[in-house]
MIDO-157675 format. One record per residue: residue in one letter; z, x, y of N, C-alpha, C in turn. Coordinates in steps of 0.02 Angstrom, whole numbers, plus 50000, padded with zeros to 5 digits. Example, Ala and Ser with C-alpha at 12.3 -4.5 7.8 and 13.67 -1.06 7.14 Angstrom:
# residues 2
A503905066049716503905061549775503905066049835;S503545064249888503575068449947503945064550002;
//
This chain:
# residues 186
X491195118649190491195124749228491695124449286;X491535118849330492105118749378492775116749364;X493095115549304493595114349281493875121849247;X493385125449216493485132549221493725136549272;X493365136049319493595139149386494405135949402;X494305130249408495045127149411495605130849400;X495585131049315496085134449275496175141049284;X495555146149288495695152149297495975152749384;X495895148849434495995149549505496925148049502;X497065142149479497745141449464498325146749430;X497835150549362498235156849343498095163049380;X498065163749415498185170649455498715171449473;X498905175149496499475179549532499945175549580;X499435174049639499845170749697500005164149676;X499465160149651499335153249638499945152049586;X500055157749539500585155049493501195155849529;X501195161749574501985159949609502065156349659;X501615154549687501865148549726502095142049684;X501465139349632501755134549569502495136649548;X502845141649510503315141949498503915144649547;X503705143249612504465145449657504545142649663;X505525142449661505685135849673505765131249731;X505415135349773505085129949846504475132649897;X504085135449851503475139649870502945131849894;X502935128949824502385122949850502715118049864;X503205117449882503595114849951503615115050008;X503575120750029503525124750081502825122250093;X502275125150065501675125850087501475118650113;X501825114250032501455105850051501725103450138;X502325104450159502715103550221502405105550285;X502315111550254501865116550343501095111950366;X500875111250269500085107750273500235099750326;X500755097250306501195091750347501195091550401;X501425095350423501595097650499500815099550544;X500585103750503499655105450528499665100250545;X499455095650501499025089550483499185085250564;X499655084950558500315078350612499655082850680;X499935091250695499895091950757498825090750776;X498645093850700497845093750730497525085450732;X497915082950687497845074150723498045073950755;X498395075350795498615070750873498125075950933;X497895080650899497225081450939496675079850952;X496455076950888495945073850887496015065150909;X496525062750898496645057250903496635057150989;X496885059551021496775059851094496005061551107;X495705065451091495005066851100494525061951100;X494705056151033494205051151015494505046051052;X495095046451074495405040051126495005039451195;X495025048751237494775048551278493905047351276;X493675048051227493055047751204492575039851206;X493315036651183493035029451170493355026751257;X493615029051279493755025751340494385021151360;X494845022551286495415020951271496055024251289;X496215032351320496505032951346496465039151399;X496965040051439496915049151484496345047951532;X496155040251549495765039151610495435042351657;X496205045651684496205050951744496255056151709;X495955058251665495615065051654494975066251634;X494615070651657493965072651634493755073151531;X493345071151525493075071751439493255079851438;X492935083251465492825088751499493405094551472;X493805092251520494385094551534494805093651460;X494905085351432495365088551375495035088651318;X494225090151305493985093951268494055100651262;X494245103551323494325109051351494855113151334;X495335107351344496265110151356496515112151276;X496065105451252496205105251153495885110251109;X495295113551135494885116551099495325122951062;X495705123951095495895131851044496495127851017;X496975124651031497375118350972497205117150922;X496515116450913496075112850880496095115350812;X495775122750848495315126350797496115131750782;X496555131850781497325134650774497565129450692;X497575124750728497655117950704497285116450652;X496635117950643496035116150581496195123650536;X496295129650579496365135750532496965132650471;X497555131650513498395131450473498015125050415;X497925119950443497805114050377497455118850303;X496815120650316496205122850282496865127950255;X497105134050265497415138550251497815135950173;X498475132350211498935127350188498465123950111;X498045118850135497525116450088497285117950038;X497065125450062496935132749981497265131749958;X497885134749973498495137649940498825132249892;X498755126649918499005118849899498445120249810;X497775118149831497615117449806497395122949745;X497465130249755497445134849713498195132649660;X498605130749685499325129049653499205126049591;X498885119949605498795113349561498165110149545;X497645115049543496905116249522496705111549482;X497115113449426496655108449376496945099849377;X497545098549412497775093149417497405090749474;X497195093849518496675089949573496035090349548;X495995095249515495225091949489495055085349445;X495665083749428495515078349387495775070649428;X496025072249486496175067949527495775064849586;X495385058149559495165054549599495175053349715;X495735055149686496115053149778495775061149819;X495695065749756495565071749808494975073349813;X494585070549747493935069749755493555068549834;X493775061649820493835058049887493895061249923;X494455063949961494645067150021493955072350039;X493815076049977493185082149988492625080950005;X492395072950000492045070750018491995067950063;X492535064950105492785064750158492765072350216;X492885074250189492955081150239492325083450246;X491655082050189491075084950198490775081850263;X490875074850239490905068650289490855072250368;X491415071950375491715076550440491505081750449;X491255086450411490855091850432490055089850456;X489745085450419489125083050437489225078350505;X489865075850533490015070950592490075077150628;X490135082750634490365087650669489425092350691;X489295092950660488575094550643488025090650679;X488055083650678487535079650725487755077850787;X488515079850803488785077050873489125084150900;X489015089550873489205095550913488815095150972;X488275095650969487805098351023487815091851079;X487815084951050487525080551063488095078651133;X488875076751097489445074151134489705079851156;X490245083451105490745088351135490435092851181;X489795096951138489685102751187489495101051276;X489275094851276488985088751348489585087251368;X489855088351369490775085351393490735082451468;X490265086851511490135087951581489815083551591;X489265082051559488825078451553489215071651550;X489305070451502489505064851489490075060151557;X490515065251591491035065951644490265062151700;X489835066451706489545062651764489065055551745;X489165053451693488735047651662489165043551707;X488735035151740489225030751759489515025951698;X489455027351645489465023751584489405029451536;X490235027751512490325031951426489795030651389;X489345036551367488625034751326489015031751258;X488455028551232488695022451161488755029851095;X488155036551127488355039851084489035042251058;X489245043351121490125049151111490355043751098;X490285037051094490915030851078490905031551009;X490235031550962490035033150904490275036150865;X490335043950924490465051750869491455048650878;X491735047950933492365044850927492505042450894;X492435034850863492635030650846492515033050750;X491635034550740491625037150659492165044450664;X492415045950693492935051650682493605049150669;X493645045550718494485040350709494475040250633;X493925037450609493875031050543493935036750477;X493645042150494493525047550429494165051250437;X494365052650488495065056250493495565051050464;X495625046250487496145040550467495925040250389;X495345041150333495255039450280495395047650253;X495315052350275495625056450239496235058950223;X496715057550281497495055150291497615051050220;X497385046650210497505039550178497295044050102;X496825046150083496705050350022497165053850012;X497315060550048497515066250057498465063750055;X498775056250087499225054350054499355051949972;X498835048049965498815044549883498725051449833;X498475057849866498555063649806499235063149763;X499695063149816500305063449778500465058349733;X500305053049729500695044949705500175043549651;X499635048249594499275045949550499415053549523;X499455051949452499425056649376498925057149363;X498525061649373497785061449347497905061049271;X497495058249231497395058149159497335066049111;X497735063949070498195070649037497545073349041;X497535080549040496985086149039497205088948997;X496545092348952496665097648896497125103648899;X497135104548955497505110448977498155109449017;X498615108548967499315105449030499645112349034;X499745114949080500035118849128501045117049126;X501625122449107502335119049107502345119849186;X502775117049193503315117149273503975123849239;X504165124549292504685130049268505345124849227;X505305117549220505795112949184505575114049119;X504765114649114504395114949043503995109949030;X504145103749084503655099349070503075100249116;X502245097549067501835097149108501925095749195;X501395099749228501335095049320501305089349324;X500955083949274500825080449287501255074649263;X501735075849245502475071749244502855070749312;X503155065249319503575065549384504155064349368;X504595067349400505265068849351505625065949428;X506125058949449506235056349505507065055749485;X507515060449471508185058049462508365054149512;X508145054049578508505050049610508505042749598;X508135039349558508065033149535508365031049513;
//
């Protein structure tokens, strides 16, 4: 069934022209690139200042504060990018291990987001007048570093594995299946 969806999500309209332009899912994979770079280095400062590792002289507070609409700018463009990525090449990520992963990873992160909303971020203030970084926010920091850094690490290996031929091979505008890698520069 979900390999159904796959295939029919990939042949539509947009999904097929982005697949066949000749730098549509180029484009998209690049921008998703660029997201990715700027909403990590948001978060990556967040869980720095979090763990007590960097921005000293600033309040939790404050660059929870300063980042928050970065953030959520930053999480829109990835997720956006991400669809579109993945409406492209549907049935080749469905059969691909590395992205599996990643989705599970990201649920990950939604459930890390879910028990430490209320607890760390939304307490920011709180936490600012603690005389001691609570062990909690070091926690929600540090398991964020680790799931962000492992979905990076997935979300790279998508590219560098052939998922196993699928019933349904899809041409490239060359004619060969997606799931060929065609590297003249070699």
């Amino acid at each position: 069934m979900l390999v159904s969806f796959a295939i029919w999500l990939q042949n539509t309209e947009l999904f097929s022209f982005l697949r066949y332009a000749p730098y549509g899912y180029l484009v998209i994979l690049t921008l998703h690139v660029v997201c990715i770079t700027l909403f990590g280095a948001t978060i990556l400062v967040t869980d720095l200042r979090l763990l007590g590792w960097g921005l000293l002289d600033h309040k939790i507070a404050d660059v929870i504060g300063r980042l928050r609409l970065l953030k959520r700018v930053g999480l829109l463009s990835v997720v956006t990018c991400g669809i579109l990525l993945y409406g492209s090449k549907a049935e080749e990520y469905y059969y691909n291990p590395f992205f599996r992963a990643k989705m599970i990873l990201l649920f990950l992160v939604a459930l890390h987001a879910g028990i430490f909303w209320q607890s760390v971020y939304r307490r920011a203030a709180e936490i600012d007048a603690s005389p001691a970084l609570p062990g909690r926010a070091k926690i929600a920091a540090g398991l964020s570093l680790v799931l962000w850094l492992a979905i990076a690490c997935a979300g790279r290996a998508i590219g560098y594995i052939s998922p196993a031929s699928s019933p349904h091979h899809y041409a490239r505008s060359d004619g060969l299946p997606l799931n060929i890698k065609v590297h003249p520069e070699r």
